[in-house]
N, C-alpha and C positions, 0 to 999 in steps of 0.2 A: 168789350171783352178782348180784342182782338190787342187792344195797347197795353191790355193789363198783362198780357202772354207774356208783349214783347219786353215788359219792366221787367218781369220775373227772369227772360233769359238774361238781359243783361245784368243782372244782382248777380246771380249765379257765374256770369263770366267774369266779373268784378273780382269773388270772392277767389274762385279758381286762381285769376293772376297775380292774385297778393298773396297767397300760400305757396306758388312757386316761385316768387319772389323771397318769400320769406325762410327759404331754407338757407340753413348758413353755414355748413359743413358737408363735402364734398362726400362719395358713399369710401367706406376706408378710413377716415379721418375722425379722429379725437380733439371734438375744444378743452384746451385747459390754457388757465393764467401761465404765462410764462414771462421768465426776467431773466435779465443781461446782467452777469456780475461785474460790483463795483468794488473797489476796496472802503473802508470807512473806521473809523474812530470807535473804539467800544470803552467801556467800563462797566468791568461786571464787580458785584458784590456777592460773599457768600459766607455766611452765619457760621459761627463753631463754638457749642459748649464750653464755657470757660469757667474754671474755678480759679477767685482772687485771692492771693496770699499775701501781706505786707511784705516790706521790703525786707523786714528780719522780725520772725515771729520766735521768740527765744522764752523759753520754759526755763525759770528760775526755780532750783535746785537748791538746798542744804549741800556744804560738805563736813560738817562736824552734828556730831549729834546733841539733843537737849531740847528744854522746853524752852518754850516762846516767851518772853519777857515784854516783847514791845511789836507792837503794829503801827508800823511808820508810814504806811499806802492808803490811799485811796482807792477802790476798786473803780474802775474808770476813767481816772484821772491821770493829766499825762507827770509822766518821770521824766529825768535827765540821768545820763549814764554816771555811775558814781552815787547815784542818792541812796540812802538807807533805805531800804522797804521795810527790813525783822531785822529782831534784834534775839539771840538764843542765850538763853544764861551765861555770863563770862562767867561765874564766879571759880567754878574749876580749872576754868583754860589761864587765866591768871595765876591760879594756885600753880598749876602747871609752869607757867612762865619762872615764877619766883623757884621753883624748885631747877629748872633747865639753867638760870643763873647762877643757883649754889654751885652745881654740879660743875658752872665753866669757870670758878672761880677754883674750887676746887683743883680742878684738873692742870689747872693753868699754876699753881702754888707745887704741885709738884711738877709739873713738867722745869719751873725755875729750881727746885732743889737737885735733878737728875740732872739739868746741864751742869751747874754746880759742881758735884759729883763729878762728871765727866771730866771739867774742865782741873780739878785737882788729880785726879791720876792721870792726866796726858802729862802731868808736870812729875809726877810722881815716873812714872813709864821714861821719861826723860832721862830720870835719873838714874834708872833701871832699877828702881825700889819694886815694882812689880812686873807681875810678867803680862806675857801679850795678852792673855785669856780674860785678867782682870779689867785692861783695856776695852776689850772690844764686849763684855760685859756692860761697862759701864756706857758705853757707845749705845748697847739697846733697848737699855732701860730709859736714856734720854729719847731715844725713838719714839718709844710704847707711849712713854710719857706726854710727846708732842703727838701721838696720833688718840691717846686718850682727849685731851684736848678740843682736837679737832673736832672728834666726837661730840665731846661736850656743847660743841657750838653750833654744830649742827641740833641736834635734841633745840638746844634754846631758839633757833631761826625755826625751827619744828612749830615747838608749842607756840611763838610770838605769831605763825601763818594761823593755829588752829584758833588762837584770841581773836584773829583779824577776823575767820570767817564768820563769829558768832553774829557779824556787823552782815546780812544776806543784802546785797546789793544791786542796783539794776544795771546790766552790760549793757545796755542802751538806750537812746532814747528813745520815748515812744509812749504809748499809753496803756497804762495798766491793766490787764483782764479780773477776769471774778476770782474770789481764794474762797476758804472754808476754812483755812489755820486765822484762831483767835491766840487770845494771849491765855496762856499754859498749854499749847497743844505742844505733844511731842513728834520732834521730828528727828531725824535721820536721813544721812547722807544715800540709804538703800528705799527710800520710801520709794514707789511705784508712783506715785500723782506729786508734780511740783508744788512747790509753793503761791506760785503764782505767773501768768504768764505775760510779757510786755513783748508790743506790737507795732514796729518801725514804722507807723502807715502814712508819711511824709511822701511816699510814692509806692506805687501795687503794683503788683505782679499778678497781669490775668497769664497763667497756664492754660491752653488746648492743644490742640494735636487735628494734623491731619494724614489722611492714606497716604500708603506708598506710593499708590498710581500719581494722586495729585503731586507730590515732591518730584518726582522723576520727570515728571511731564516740565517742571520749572527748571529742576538742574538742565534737561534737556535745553531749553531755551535761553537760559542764559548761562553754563557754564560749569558753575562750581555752588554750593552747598554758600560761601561766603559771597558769590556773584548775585546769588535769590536773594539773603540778608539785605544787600542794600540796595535792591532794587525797590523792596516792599514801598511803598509810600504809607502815607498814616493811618492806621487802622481806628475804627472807633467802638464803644461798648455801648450793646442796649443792657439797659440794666433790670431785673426782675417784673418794676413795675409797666414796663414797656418804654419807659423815654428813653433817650439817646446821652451819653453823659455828656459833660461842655468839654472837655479835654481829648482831642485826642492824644492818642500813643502811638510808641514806636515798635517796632516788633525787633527784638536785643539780640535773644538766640534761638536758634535751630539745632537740637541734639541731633547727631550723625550719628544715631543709634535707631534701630526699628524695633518697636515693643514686640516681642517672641508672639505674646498673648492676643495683644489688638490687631498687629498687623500697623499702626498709628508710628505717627513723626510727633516729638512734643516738639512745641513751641511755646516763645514766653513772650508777651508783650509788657512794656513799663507804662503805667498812667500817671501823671502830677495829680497828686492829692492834697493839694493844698487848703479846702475848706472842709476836707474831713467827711465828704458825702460816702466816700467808697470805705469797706467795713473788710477786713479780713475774714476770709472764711465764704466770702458771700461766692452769688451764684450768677452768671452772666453770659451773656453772647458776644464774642469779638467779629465783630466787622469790618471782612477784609475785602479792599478793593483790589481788582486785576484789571491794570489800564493795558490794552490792546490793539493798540496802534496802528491804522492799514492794515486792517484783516479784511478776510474775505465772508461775507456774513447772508445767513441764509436762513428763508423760516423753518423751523422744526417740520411744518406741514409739506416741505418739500420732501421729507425724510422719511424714509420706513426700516426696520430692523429684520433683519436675519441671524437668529444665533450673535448673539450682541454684536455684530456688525453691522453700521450704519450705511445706505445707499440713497444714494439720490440720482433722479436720470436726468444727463446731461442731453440738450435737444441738437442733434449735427444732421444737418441738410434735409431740415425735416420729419426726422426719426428719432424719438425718443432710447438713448441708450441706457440703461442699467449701469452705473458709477459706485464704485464704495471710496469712502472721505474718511478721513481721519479727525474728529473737532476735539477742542479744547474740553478738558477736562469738566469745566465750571459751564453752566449756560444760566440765563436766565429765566428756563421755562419758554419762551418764546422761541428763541433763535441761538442757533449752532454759530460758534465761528471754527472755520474750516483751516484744519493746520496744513492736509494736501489731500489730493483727489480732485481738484479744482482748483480756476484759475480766472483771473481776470478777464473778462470778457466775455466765459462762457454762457449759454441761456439755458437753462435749468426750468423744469416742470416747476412752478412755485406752491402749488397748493393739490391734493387729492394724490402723491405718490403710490398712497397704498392703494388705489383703483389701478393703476396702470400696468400694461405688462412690455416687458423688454421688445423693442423694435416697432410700437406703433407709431403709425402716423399722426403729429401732431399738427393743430395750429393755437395760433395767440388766440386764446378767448376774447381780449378785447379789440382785438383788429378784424374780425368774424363780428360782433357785436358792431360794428364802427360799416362792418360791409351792409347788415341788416337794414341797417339806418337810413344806408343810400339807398339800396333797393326801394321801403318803400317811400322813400321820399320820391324816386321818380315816378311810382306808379301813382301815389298820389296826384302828380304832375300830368301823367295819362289821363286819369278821371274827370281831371280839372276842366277840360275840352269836350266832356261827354252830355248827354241831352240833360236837360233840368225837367221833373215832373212841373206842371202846371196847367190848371181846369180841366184836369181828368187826363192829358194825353200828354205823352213826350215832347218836349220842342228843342230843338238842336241852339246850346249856345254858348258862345265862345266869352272864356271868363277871363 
């Protein structure tokens, strides 16, 4: 009975010692993860609605009026600039033409009878057979005459452009969109809907736009509005179905204009469209990298907000202080990089900011964890020397 006592005190002294061994924060003192800032290498990426446009989307118009004669297109299929698409009834604009040549033939038989004319009373005036009046008469009737003429020729270069339109052509190359004009439909130069539209799509134009903050935040960094342009590196498109296209692009312009309405910066990027995957009109995501070179880079978890100002507490001589930091515009969800309010070197709460309050005493959770360890390891080492139970009683033995 009497060794049974004396196993129970010593269990109970046992446990005792490993429990005050086992405390790992001094009374005052807060454990949390902390780290030493380093600079490091980022790239972030960040999505932006993009609507694609070919490189020239051109709505083919009438400029003479009449019915359709001929359907020279395919809907779909690609054109070359100069080709006939329609063809609108010449039969009038010719008629037209032949009458605009009467007319310069015309005009031009008298314009040769009024020099004529002129040139026998300068001879006549010579002689002083007439007077100065019938002179300078005959001077403006050869005038009238040569600006009739004129007239006339103009009219015929007139009606020979209006012959030319009824030929509706494509201004470029490209590929044909969908029409609704068959052969007899009448058109006009005021119709409201073209004819048909052709679409440059040899290379596309993704349009998006980003916020002011984000543009100011780049001018600020590098310079000038043309210093961001060619900083860009290549940006790439996920395309509706979710892949990634095989081309990247370049990003061309930055309008130096801010939309009144959005508050938005448009941008334009160029993609090669060489095997015709990308569709004008379509619908996409441009993905832009931001390479950020030697930043100063910190988890979000170190971070808490106040009235959109971000804080993180800086740890000096053991005392957690309250810090506000300015970060980059873009993150990736994870991790802030810090433009200032921090500095190389410094050791930062890393995880649980929003538990903390300005001026506590910290220590490193894993250096606390690391002291835990020794503790009971040496008591462990205590025990190791203490009595072994065997055949009912204690016996003292050295292990």
């Amino acid at each position: 009975m009497k060794h049974r006592y004396s196993l129970l005190i010593f269990l109970c002294s046992l446990f005792a010692v490993s429990c005050s061994q086992g405390e790992t924060a001094t009374d005052g003192e807060s454990e949390y993860p902390l780290m030493t800032l380093k600079r490091e290498d980022r790239r972030l990426t960040e999505e932006y609605s993009a609507v694609i446009r070919g490189l020239q989307d051109v709505e083919v118009r009438p400029q003479v009026s009449g019915t359709i004669t001929q359907v020279c297109v395919n809907e779909g299929a690609e054109v070359k600039q100069g080709q006939v698409l329609f063809v609108i009834d010449q039969v009038p604009y010719k008629a037209a033409v032949e009458v605009a040549k009467a007319a310069v033939a015309t005009a031009e038989a008298a314009e040769e009878i009024a020099r004529q004319t002129l040139e026998g009373k300068e001879m006549l005036h010579t002689e002083k057979v007439i007077s100065d009046f019938d002179l300078r008469t005959a001077q403006n009737e050869y005038k009238s005459a040569q600006a009739a003429t004129m007239q006339a020729r103009a009219e015929l270069v007139n009606a020979q452009n209006n012959l030319s339109y009824t030929e509706v052509k494509s201004p470029v190359d490209g590929v044909a969109g969908m029409t609704d004009v068959r052969i007899g439909t009448l058109v006009s130069s005021s119709m409201s809907e073209p004819l048909i539209s052709v679409s440059d799509n040899s290379q596309m134009l993704a349009y998006f736009s980003l916020v002011e903050k984000q543009v100011l935040s780049l001018t600020r960094q590098y310079g000038s509005l043309d210093k961001v342009l060619s900083s860009f590196p290549d940006v790439s498109l996920r395309l509706n179905d979710g892949t990634i296209y095989e081309h990247t692009g370049k990003i061309d312009v930055i309008s130096g204009i801010i939309d009144k309405t959005t508050g938005a910066v448009s941008l334009r990027a160029k993609f090669d469209n060489r095997d015709g995957r990308l569709m004008s009109g379509g619908q996409a995501n441009v993905i832009v990298p931001y390479d950020r070179p030697g930043s100063i880079v910190i988890p979000q978890e170190a971070t808490y907000e106040i009235q959109n100002r971000i804080f993180a507490y800086k740890v000096v001589d053991g005392i957690a202080r309250s810090t506000a930091i300015e970060v980059f515009a873009i993150n990736d969800g994870r991790e802030y990089i810090v433009e200032s309010g921090l500095e190389e070197g410094d050791v930062i709460v890393s995880e649980g900011a929003g538990l903390l309050k300005d001026g506590t005493r910290v220590t490193n959770r894993q250096q606390a964890s690391a002291s835990k360890a020794d503790s009971l390891l040496t008591a462990n080492e205590n025990v190791s020397s203490t009595s072994l139970y065997s055949g009912g009683r204690l016996e003292e033995a050295v292990l």
